[in-house]
C-alpha positions as CSV (number, residue, x, y, z in Angstrom):
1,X,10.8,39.6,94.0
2,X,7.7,38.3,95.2
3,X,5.3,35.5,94.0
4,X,1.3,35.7,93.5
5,X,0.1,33.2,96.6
6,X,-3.1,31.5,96.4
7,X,-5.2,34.2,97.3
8,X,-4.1,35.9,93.9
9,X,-2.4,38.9,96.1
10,X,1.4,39.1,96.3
11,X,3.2,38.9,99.6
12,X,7.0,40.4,100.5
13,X,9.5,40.3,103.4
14,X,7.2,43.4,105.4
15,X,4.2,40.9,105.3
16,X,5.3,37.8,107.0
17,X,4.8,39.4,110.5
18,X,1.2,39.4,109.5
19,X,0.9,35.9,108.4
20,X,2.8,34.8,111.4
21,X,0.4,36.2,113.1
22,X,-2.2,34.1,112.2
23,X,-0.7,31.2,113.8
24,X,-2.4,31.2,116.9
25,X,-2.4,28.1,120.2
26,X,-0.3,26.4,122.1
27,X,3.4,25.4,121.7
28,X,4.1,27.7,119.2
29,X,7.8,28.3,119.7
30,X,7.9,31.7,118.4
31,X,11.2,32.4,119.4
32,X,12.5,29.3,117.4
33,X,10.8,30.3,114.2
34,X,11.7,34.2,114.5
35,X,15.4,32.9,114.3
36,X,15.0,31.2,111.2
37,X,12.8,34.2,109.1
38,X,15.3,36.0,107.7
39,X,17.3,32.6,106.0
40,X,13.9,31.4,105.1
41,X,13.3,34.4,103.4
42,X,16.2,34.9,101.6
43,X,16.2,31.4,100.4
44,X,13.0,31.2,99.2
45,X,13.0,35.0,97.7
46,X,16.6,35.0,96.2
47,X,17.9,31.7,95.7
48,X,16.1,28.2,96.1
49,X,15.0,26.8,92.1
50,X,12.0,25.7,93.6
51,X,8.4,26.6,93.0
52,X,5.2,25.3,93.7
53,X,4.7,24.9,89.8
54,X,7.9,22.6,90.4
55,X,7.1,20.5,93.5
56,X,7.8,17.3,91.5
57,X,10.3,18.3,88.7
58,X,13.0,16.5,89.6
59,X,15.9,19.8,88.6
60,X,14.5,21.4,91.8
61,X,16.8,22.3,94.2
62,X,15.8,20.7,97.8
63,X,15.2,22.1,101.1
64,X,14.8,20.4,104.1
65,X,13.9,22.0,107.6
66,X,15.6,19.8,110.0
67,X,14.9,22.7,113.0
68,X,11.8,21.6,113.4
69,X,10.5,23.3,116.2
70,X,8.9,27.1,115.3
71,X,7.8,26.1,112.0
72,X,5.6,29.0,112.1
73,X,8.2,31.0,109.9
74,X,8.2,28.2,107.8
75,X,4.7,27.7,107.0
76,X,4.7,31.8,106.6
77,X,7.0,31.5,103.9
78,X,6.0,28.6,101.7
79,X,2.3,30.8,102.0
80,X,3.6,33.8,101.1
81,X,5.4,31.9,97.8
82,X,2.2,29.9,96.8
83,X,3.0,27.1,98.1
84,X,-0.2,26.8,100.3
85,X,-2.9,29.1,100.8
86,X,-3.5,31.7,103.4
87,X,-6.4,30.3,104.4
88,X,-4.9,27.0,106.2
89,X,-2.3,29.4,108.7
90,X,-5.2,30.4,111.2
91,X,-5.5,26.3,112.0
92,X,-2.2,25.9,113.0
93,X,-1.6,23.1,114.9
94,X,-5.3,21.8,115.0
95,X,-6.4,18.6,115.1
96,X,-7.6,18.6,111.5
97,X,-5.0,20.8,110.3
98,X,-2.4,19.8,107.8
99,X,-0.1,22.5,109.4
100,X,1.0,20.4,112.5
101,X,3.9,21.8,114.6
102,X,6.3,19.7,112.5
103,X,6.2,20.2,109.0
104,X,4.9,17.2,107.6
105,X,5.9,16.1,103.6
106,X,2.8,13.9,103.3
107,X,0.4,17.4,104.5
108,X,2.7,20.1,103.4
109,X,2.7,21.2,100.2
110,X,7.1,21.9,98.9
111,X,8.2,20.2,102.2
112,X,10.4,17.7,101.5
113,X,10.8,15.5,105.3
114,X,9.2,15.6,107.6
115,X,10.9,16.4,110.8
116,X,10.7,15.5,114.1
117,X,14.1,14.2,116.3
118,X,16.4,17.0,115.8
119,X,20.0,16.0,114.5
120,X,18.1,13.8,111.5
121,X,18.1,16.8,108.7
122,X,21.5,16.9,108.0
123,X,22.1,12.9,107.8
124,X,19.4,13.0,105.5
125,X,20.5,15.7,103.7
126,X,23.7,14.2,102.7
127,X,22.0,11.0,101.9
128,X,19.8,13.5,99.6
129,X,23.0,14.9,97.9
130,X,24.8,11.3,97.3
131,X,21.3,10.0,95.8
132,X,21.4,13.3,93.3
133,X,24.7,12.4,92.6
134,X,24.4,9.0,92.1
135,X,21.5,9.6,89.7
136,X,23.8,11.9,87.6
137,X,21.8,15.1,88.7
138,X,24.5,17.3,89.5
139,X,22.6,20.5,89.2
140,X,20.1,20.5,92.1
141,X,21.4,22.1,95.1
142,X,20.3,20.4,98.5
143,X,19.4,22.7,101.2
144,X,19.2,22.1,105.1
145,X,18.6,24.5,107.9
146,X,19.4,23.2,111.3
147,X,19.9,24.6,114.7
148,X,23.3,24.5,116.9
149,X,21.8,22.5,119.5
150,X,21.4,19.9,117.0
151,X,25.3,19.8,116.8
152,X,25.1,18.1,120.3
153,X,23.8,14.9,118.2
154,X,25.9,12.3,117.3
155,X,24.7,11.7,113.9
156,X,25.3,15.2,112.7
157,X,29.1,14.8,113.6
158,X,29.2,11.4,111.3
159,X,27.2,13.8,108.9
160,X,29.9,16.4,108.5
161,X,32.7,13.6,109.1
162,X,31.5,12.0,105.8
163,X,30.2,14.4,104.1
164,X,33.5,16.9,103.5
165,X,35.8,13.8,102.3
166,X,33.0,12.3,99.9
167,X,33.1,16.0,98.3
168,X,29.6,16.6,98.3
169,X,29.8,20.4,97.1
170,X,25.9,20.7,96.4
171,X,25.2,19.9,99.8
172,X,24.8,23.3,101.7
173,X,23.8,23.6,105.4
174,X,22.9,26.6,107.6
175,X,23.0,26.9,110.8
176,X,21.3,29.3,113.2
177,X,22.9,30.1,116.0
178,X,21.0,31.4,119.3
179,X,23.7,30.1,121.6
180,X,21.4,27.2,122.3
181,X,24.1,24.7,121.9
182,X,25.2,23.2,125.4
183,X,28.4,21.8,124.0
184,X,30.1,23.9,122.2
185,X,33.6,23.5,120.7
186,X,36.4,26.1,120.5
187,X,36.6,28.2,118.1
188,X,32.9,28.6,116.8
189,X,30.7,26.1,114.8
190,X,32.7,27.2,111.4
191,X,35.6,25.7,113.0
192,X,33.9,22.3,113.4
193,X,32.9,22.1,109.9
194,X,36.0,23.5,108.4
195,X,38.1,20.9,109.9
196,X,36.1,18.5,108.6
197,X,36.8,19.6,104.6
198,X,33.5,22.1,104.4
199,X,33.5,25.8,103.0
200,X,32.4,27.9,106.0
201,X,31.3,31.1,106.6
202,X,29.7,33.2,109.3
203,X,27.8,36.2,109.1
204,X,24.6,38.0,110.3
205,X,21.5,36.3,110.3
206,X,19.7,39.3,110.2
207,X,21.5,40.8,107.1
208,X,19.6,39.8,104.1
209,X,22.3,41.1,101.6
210,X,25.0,39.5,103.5
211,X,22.8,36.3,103.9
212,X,22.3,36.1,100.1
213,X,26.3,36.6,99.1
214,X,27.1,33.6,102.1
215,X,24.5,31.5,100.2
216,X,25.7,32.1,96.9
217,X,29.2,32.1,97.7
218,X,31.1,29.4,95.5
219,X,32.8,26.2,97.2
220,X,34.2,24.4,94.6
221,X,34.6,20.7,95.5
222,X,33.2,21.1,98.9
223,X,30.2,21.1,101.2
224,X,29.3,24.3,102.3
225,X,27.9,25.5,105.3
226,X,27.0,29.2,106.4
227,X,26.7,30.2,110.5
228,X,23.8,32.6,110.4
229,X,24.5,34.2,113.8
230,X,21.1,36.2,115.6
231,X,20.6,37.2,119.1
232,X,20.3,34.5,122.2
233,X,17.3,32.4,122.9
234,X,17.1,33.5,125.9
235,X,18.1,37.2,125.8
């Protein structure tokens, strides 16, 4: 499935190399956003209800990017899907650029925070889910990626503390991990939310097929998170 962009030509999965491409300058964090192209990907392609015809409909599912760093994937993506054209990618990071590298929701066309501090997304996230709730839209899903060094921050333990008991089962969180963490628990990241009340599963976060079946897997009653597992930052 692929979406006319902008530019009126269609872009899939084989063409976001390209487009990252065209990110060019300093502080980049390629690695960081290579991790997260695959989820991106799949989201976006198989299972977000979100469009750039629906930036303000308030049925759309949410997505936030709390692994702010490497948003070149990112911004790859949401090009690729229409969301903003082509054109902007080569000024990456430029003064004058709305493509900063943080996604910014006031510049960014479908980005809904903007993120900066890491360990904010998934707070924010489940403040997202409660607010749906509370609102009596139980259909949108809410969406946040973050990375396993976030899950050295305080506030995303309170965040999966509260967010299992309070039964918020359209919350959905992925995590990418690169073995970045420096404080990891026994028994994997699953095993942290899983304690907690959450719906976990792990898989391979290169494996689009079993990325899409993770993501679409039901939880009834429960948050859900899914441990998208790729090779070491450092390897």
């Amino acid at each position: 499935m692929t979406i006319t962009a902008h530019d009126s030509r269609t872009y899939g999965y084989d063409d976001l190399a390209g487009l990252m491409s065209l990110m060019t300058g300093d502080e980049k964090h390629g690695p960081a956003a290579t991790s997260t192209l695959d989820v991106l990907w799949v989201l976006y392609d198989r299972v977000l209800r979100v469009a750039p015809e629906r930036r303000a409909d308030p049925a759309r599912d949410r997505f936030l990017l709390s692994k702010g760093h490497g948003p070149m994937a990112y911004y790859a993506v949401l090009a690729a899907k229409g969301f903003l054209p082509t054109d902007w990618l080569p000024g990456f990071g430029s003064y004058d650029s709305p493509l900063g590298h943080h996604p910014d929701r006031v510049l960014v066309p479908g980005a809904e925070i903007g993120s900066g501090s890491l360990g904010h997304g998934l707070p924010i996230a489940v403040g997202s889910a409660l607010g749906l709730r509370a609102q009596g839209l139980h259909d949108p899903a809410v969406w946040v990626l973050i990375g396993d060094a976030e899950l050295d921050e305080g506030s995303n333990h309170e965040a999966i503390a509260f967010a299992g008991p309070a039964g918020l089962e359209r919350l959905h969180t992925i995590v990418i991990d690169n073995s970045s963490a420096s404080h990891a628990l026994p028994g994997g990241i699953a095993a942290r939310f899983e304690a907690a009340g959450w719906s976990a599963v792990t898989v391979d976060g290169r494996d689009h097929e079993a990325l899409q079946a993770a993501f679409t897997a039901p939880h009834p009653g429960r948050p859900h998170v899914v441990v998208a597992r790729v090779e070491p930052k450092n390897a």
